[in-house]
Chimera marker file (.cmm) of the C-alpha trace (Angstrom):
<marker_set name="trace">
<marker id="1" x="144.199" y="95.480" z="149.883" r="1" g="1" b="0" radius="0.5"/>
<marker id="2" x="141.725" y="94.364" z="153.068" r="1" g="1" b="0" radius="0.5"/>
<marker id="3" x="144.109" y="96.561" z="155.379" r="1" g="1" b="0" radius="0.5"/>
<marker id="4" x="144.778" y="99.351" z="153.301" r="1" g="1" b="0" radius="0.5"/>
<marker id="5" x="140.896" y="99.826" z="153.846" r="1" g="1" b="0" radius="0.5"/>
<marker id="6" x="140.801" y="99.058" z="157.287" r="1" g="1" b="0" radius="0.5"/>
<marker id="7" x="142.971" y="101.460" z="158.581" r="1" g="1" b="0" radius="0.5"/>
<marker id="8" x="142.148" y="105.305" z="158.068" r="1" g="1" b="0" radius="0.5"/>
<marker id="9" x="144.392" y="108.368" z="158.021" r="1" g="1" b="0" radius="0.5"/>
<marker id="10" x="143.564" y="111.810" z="159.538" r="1" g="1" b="0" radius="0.5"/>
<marker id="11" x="145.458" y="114.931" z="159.017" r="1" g="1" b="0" radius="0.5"/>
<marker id="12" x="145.849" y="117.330" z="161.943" r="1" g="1" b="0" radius="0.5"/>
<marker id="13" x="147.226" y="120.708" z="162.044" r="1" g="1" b="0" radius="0.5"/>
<marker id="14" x="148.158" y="122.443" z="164.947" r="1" g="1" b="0" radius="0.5"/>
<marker id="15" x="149.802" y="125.737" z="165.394" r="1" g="1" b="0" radius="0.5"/>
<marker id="16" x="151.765" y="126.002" z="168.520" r="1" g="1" b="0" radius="0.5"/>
<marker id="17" x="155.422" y="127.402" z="169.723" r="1" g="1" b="0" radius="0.5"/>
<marker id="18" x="156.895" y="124.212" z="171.297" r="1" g="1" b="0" radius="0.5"/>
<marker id="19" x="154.808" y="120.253" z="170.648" r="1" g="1" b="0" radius="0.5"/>
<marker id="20" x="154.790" y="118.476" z="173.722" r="1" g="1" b="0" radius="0.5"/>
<marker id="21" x="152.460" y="115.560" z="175.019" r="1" g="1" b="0" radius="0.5"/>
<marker id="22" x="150.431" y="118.012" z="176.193" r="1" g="1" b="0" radius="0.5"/>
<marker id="23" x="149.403" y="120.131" z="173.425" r="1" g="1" b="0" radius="0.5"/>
<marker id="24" x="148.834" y="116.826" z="171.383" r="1" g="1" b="0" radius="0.5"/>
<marker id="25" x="146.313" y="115.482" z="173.901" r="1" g="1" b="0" radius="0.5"/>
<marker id="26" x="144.533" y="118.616" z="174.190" r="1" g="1" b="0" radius="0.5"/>
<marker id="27" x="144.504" y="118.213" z="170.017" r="1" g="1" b="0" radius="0.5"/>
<marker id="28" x="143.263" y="115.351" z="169.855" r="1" g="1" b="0" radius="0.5"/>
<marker id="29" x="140.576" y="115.431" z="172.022" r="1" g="1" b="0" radius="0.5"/>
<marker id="30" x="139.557" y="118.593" z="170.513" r="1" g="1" b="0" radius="0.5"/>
<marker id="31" x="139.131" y="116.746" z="167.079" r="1" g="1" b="0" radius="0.5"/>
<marker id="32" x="137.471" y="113.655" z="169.189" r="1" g="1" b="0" radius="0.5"/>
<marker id="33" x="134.749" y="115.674" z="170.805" r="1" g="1" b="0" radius="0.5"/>
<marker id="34" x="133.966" y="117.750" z="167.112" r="1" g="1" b="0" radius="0.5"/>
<marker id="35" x="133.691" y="113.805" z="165.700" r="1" g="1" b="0" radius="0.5"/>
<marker id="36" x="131.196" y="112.878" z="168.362" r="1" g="1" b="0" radius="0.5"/>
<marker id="37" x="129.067" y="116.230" z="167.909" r="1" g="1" b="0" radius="0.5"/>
<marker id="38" x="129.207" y="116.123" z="164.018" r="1" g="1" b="0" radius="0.5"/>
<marker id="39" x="128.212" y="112.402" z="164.540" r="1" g="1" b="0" radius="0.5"/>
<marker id="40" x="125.027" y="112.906" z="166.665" r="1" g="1" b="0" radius="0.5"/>
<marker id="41" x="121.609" y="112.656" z="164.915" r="1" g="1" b="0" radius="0.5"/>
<marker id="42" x="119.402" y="115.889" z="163.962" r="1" g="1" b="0" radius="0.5"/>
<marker id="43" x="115.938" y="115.976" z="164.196" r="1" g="1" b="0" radius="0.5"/>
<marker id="44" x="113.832" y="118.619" z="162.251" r="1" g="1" b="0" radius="0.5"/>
<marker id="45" x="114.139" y="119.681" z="158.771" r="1" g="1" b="0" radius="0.5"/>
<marker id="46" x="115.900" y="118.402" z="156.133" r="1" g="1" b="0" radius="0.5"/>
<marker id="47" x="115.709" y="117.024" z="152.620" r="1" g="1" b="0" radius="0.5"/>
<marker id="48" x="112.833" y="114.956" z="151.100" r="1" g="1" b="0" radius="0.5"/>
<marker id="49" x="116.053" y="113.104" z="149.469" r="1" g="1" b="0" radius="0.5"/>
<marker id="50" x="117.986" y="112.590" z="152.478" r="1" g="1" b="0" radius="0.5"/>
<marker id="51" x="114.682" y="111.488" z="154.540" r="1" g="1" b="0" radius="0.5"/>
<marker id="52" x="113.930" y="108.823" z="151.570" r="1" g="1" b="0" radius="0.5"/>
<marker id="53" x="117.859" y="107.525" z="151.826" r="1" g="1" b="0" radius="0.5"/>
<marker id="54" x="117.262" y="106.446" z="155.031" r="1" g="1" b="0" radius="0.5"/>
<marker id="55" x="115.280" y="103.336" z="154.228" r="1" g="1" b="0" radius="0.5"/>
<marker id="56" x="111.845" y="103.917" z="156.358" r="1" g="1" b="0" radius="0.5"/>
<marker id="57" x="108.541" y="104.331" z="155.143" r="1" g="1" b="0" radius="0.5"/>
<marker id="58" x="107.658" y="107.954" z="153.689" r="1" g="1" b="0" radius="0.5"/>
<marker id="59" x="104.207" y="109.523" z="154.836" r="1" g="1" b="0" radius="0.5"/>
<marker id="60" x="103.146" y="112.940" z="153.425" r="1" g="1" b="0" radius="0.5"/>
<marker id="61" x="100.645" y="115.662" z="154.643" r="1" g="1" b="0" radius="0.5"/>
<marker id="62" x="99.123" y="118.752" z="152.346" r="1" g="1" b="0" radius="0.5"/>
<marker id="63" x="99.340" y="122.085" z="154.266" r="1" g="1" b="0" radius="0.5"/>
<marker id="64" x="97.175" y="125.029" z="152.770" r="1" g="1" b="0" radius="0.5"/>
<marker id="65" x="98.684" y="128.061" z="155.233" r="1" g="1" b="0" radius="0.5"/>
<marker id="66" x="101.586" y="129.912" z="154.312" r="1" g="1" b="0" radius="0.5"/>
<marker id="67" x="102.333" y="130.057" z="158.077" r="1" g="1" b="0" radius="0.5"/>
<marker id="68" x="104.741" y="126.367" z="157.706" r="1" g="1" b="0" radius="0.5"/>
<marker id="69" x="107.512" y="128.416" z="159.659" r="1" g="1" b="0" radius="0.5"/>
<marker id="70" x="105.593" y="127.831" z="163.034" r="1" g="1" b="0" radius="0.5"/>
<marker id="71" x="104.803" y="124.365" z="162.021" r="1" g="1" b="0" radius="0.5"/>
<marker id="72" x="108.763" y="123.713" z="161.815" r="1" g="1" b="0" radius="0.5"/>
<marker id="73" x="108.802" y="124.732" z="165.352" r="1" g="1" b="0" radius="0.5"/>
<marker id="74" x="106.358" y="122.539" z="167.079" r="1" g="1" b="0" radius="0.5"/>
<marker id="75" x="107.953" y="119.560" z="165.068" r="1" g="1" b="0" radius="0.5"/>
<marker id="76" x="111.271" y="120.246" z="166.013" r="1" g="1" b="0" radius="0.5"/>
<marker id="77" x="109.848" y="120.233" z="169.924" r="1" g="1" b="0" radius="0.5"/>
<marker id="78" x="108.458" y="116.934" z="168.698" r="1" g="1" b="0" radius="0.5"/>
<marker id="79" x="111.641" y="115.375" z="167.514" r="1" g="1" b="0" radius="0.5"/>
<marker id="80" x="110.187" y="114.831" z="163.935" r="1" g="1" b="0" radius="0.5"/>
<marker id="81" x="112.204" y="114.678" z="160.784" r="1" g="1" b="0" radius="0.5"/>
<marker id="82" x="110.335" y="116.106" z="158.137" r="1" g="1" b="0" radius="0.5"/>
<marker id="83" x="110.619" y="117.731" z="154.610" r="1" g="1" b="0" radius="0.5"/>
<marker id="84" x="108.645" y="120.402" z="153.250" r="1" g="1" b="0" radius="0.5"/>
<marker id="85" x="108.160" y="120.988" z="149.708" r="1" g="1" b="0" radius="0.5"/>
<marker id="86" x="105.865" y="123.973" z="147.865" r="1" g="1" b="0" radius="0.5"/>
<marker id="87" x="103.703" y="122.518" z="145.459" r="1" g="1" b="0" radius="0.5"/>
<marker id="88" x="103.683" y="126.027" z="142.941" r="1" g="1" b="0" radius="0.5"/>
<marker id="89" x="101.444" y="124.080" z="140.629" r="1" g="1" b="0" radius="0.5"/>
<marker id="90" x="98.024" y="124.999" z="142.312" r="1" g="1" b="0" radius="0.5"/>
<marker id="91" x="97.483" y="128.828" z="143.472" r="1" g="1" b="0" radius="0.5"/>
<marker id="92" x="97.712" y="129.613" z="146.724" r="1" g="1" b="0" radius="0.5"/>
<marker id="93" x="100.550" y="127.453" z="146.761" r="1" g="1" b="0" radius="0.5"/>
<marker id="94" x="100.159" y="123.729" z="148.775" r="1" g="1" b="0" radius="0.5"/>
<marker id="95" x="102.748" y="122.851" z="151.214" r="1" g="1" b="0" radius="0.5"/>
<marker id="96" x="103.287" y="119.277" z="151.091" r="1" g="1" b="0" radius="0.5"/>
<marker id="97" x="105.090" y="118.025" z="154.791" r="1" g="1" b="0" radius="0.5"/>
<marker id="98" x="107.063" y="114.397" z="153.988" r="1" g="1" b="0" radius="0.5"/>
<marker id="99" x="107.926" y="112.811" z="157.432" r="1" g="1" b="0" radius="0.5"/>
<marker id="100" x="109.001" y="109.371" z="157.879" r="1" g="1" b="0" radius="0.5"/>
<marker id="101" x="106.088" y="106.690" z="158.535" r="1" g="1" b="0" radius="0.5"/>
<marker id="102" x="106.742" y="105.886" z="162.373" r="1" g="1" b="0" radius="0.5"/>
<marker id="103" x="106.470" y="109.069" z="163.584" r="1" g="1" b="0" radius="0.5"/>
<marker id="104" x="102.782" y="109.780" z="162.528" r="1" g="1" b="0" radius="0.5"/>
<marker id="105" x="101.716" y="109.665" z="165.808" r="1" g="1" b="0" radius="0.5"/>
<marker id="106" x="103.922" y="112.838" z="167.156" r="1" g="1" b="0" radius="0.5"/>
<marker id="107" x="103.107" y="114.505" z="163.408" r="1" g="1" b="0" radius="0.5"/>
<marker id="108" x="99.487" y="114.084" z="164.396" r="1" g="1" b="0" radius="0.5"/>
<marker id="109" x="100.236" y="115.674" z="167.629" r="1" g="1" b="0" radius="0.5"/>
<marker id="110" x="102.626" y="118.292" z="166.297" r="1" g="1" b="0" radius="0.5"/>
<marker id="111" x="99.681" y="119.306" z="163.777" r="1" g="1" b="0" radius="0.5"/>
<marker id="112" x="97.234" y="119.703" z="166.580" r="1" g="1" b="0" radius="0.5"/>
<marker id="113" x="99.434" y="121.847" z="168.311" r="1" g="1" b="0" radius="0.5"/>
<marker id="114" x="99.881" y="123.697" z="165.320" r="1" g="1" b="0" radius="0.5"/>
<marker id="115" x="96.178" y="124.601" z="164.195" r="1" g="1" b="0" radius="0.5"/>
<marker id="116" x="95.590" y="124.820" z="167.891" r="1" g="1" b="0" radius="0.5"/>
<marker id="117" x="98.068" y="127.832" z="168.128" r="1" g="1" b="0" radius="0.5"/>
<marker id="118" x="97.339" y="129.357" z="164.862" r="1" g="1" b="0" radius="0.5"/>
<marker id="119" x="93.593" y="129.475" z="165.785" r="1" g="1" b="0" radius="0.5"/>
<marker id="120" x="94.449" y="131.240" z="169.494" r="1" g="1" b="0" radius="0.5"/>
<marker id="121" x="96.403" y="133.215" z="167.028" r="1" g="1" b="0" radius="0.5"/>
<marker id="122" x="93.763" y="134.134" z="164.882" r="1" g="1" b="0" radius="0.5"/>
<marker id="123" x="90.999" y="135.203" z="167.613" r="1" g="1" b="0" radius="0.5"/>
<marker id="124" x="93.874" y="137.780" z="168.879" r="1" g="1" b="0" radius="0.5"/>
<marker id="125" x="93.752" y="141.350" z="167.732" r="1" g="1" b="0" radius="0.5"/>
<marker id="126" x="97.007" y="142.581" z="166.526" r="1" g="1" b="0" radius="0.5"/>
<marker id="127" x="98.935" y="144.894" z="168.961" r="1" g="1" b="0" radius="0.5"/>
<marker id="128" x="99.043" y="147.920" z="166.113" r="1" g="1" b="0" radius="0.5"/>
<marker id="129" x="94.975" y="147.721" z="165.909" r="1" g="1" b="0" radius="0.5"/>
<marker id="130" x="95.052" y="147.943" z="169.432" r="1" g="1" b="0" radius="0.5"/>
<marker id="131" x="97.549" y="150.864" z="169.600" r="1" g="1" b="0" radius="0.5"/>
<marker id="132" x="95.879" y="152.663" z="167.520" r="1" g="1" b="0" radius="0.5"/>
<marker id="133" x="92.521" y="152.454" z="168.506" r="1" g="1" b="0" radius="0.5"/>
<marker id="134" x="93.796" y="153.592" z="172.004" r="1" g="1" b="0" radius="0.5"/>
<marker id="135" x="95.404" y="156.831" z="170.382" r="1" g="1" b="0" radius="0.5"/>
<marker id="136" x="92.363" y="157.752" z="168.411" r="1" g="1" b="0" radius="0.5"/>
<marker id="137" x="90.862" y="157.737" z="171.987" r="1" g="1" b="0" radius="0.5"/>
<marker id="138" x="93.071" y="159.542" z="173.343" r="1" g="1" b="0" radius="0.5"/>
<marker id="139" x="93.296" y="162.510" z="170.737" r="1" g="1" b="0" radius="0.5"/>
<marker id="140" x="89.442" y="162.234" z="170.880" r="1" g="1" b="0" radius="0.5"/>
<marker id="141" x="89.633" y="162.860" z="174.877" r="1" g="1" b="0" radius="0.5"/>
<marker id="142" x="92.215" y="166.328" z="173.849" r="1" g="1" b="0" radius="0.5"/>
<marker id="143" x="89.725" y="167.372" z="171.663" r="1" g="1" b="0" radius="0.5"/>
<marker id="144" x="86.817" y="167.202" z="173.934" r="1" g="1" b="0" radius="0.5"/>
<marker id="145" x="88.778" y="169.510" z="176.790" r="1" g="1" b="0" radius="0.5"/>
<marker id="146" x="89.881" y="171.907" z="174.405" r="1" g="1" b="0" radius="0.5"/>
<marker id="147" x="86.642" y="172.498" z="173.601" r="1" g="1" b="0" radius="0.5"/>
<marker id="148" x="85.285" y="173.610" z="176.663" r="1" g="1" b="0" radius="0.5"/>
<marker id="149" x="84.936" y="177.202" z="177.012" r="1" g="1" b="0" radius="0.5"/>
<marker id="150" x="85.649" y="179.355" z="180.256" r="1" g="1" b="0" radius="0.5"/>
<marker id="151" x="82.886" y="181.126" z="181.209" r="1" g="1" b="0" radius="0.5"/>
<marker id="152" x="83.557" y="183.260" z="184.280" r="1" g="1" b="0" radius="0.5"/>
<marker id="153" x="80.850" y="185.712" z="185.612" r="1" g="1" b="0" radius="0.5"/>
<marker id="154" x="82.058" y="187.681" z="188.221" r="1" g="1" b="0" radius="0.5"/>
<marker id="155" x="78.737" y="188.675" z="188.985" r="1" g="1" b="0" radius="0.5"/>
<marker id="156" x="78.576" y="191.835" z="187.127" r="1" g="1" b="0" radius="0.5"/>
<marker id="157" x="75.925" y="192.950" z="184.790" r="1" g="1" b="0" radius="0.5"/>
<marker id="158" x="76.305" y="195.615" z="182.448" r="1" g="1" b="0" radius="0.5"/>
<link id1="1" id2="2" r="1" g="1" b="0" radius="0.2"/>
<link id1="2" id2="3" r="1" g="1" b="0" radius="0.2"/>
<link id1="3" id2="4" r="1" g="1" b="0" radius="0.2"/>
<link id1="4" id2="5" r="1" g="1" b="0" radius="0.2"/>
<link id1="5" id2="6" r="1" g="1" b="0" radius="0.2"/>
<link id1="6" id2="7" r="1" g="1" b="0" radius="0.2"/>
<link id1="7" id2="8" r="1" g="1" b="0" radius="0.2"/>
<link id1="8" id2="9" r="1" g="1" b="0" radius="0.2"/>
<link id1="9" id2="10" r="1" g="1" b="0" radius="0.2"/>
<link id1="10" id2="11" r="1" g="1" b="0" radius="0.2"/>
<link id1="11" id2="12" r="1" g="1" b="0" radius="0.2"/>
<link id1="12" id2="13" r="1" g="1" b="0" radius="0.2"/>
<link id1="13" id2="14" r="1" g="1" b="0" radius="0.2"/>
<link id1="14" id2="15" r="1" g="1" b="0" radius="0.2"/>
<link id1="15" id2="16" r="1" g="1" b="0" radius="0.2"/>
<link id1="16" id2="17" r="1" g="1" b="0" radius="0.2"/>
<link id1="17" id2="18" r="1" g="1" b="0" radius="0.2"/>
<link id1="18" id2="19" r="1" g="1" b="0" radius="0.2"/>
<link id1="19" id2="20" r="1" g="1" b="0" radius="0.2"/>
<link id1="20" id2="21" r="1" g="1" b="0" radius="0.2"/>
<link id1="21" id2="22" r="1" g="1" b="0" radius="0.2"/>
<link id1="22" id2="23" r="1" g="1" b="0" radius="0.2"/>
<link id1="23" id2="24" r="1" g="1" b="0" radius="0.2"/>
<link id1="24" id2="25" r="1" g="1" b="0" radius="0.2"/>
<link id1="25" id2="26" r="1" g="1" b="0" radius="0.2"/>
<link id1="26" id2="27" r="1" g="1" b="0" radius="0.2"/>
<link id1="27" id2="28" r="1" g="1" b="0" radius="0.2"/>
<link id1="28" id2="29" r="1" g="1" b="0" radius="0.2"/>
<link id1="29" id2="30" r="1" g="1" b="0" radius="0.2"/>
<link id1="30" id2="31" r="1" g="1" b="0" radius="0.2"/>
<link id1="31" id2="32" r="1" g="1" b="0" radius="0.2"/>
<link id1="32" id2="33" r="1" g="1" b="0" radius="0.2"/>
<link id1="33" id2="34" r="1" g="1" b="0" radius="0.2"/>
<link id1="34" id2="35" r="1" g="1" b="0" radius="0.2"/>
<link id1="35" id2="36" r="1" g="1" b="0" radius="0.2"/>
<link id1="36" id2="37" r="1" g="1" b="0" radius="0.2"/>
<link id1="37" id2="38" r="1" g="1" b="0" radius="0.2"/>
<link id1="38" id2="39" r="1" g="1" b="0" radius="0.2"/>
<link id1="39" id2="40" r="1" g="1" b="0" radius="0.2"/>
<link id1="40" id2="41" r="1" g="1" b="0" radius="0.2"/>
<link id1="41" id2="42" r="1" g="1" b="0" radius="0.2"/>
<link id1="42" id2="43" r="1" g="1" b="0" radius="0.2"/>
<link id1="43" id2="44" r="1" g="1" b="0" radius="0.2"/>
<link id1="44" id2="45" r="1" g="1" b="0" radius="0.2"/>
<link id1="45" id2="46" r="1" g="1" b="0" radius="0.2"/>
<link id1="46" id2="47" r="1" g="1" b="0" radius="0.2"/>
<link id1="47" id2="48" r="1" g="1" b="0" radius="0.2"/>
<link id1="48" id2="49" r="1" g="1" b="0" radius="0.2"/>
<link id1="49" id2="50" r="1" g="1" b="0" radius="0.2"/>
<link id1="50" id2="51" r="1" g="1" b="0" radius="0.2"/>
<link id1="51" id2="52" r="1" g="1" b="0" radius="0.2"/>
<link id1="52" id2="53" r="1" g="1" b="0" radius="0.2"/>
<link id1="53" id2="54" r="1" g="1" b="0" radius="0.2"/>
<link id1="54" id2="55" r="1" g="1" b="0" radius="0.2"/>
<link id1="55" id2="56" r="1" g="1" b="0" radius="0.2"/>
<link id1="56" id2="57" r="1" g="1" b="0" radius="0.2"/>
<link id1="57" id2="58" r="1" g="1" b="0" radius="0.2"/>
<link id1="58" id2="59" r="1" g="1" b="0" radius="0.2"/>
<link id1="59" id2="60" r="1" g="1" b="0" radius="0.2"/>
<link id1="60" id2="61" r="1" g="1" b="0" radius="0.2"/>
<link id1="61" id2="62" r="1" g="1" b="0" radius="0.2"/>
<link id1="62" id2="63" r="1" g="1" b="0" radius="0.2"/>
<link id1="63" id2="64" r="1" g="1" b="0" radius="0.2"/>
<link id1="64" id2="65" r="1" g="1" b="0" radius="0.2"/>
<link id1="65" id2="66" r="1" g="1" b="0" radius="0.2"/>
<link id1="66" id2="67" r="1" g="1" b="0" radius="0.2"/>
<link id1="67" id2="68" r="1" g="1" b="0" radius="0.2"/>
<link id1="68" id2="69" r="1" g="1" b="0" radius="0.2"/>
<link id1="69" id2="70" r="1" g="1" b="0" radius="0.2"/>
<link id1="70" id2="71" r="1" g="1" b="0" radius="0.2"/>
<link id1="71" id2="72" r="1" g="1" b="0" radius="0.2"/>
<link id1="72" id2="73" r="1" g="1" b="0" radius="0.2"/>
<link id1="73" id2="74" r="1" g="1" b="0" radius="0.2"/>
<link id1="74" id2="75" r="1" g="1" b="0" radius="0.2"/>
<link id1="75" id2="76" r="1" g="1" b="0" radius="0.2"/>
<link id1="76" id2="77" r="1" g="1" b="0" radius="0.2"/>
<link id1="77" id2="78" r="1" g="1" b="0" radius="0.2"/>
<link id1="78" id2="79" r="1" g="1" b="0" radius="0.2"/>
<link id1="79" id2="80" r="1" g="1" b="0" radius="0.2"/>
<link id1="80" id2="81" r="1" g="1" b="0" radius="0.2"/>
<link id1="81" id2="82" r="1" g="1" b="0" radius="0.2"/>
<link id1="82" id2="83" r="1" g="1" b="0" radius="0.2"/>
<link id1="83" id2="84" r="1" g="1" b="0" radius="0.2"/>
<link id1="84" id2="85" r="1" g="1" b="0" radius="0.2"/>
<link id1="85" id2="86" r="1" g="1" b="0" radius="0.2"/>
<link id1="86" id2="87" r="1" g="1" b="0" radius="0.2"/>
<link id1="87" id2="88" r="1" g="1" b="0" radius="0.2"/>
<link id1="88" id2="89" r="1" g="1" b="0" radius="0.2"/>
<link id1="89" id2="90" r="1" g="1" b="0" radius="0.2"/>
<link id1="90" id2="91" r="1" g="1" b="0" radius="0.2"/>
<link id1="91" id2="92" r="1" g="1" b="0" radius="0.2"/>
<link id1="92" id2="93" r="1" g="1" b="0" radius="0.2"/>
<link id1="93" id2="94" r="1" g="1" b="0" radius="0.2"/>
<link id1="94" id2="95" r="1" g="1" b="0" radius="0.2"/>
<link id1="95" id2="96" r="1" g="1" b="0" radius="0.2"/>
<link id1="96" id2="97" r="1" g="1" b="0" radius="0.2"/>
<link id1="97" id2="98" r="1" g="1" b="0" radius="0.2"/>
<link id1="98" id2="99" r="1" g="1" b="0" radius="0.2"/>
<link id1="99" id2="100" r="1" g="1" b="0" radius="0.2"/>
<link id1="100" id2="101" r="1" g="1" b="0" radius="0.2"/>
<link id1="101" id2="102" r="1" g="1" b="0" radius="0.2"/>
<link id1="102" id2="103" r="1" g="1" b="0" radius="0.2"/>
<link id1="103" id2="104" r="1" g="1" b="0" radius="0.2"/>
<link id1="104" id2="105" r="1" g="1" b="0" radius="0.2"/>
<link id1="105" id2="106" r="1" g="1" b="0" radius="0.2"/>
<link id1="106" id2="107" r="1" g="1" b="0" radius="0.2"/>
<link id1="107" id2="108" r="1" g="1" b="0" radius="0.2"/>
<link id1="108" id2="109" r="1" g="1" b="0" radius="0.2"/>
<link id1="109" id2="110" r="1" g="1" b="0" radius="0.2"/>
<link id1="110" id2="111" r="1" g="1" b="0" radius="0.2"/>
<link id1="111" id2="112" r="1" g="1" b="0" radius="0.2"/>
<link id1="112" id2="113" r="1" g="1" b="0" radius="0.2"/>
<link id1="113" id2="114" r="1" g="1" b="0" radius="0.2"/>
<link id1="114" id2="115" r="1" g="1" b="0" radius="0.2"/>
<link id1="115" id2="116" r="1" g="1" b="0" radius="0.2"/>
<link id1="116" id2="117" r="1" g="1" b="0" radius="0.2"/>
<link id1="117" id2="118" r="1" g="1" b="0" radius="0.2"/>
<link id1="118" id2="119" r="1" g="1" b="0" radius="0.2"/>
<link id1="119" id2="120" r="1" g="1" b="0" radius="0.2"/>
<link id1="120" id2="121" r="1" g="1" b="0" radius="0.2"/>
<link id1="121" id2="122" r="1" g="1" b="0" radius="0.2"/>
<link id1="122" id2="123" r="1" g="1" b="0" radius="0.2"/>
<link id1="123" id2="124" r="1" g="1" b="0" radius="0.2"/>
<link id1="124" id2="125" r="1" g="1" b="0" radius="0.2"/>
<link id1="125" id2="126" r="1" g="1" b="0" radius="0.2"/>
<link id1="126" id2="127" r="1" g="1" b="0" radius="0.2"/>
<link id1="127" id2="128" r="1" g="1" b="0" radius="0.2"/>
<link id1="128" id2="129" r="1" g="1" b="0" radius="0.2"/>
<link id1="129" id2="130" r="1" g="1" b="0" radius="0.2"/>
<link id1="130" id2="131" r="1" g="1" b="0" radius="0.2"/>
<link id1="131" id2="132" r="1" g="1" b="0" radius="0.2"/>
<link id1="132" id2="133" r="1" g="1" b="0" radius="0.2"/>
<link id1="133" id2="134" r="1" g="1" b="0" radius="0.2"/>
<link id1="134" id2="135" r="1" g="1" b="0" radius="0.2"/>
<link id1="135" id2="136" r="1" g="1" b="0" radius="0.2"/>
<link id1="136" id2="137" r="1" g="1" b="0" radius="0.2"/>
<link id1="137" id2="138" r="1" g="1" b="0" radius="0.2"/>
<link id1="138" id2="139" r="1" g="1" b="0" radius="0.2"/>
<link id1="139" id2="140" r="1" g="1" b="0" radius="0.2"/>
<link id1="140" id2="141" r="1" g="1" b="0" radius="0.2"/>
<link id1="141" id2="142" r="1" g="1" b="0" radius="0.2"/>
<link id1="142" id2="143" r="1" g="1" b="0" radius="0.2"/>
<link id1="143" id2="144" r="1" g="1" b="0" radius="0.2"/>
<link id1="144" id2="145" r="1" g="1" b="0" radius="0.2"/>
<link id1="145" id2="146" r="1" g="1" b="0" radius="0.2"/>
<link id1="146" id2="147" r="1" g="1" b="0" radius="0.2"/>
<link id1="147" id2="148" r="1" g="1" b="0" radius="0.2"/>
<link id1="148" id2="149" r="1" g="1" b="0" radius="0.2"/>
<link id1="149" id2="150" r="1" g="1" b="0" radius="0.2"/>
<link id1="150" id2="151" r="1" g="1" b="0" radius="0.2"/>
<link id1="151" id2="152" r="1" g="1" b="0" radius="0.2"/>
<link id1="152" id2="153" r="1" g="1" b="0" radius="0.2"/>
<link id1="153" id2="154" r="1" g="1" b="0" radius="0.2"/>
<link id1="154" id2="155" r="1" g="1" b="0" radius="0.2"/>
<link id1="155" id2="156" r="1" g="1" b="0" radius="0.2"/>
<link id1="156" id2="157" r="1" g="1" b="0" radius="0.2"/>
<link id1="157" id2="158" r="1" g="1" b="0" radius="0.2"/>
</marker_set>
């Protein structure tokens, strides 16, 4: 029973004219290096259930702004696993960010980062206000030359 649990079996297809040595080694290492990348640990988002099987302490943070999509960015720059959940009891709807308890220090430096660039973001006009306050200025500029009216005296009088 101890060996028949021990030892594991894989299956392996591989489409191919003539099986040599060759083919089989290229195979294999094929399915080796897809084991090693599946194997390697993500960092970002995932779920609050997965980040709670993992056996460290939990830490949560309420987020108010709708914006949580640039917030996943700056905490996958920070290595952070995290969770986010919508809290659709309270209106506007509460973000709640769960994110395991030793990384609080690069959550509390991901969140800086965070309000940091959505207030830049904020004190930036948008490029369509901008666009269009330019063309009102420039239809206001063809209006003001049309306007003018030729006057040409010759220097006769009647």
């Amino acid at each position: 029973m101890q060996e028949e649990v021990t030892q594991k079996t894989i299956a392996l297809v591989i489409k191919t004219a003539k099986l040599d040595a060759n083919v089989l080694k290229a195979a294999m290492r094929m399915y080796l290096n897809h084991r090693r990348q599946k194997a390697q640990k993500t960092h970002g988002k995932t779920s609050v259930k997965k980040l709670v099987g993992e056996g460290v302490g939990v830490s949560s943070i309420e987020v108010t702004d709708g914006n949580i999509k640039s917030f996943e960015r700056v905490a996958r720059k920070y290595n952070v696993d995290f969770a986010v959940k919508k809290d659709k009891t309270t209106d506007p709807p509460k973000y709640v960010v769960f994110f395991k308890g030793r990384d609080a220090d690069a959550v509390a430096q991901a969140f800086k980062e965070f309000v940091y660039g959505n207030e830049k973001r904020k004190g930036r006009t948008s490029v369509r206000e901008k666009l269009k306050r330019f063309r009102d200025a420039v239809s206001q500029n063809k209006n003001r030359e049309r306007s003018r009216e030729k006057n040409k005296d010759r220097g006769q009088s009647p």
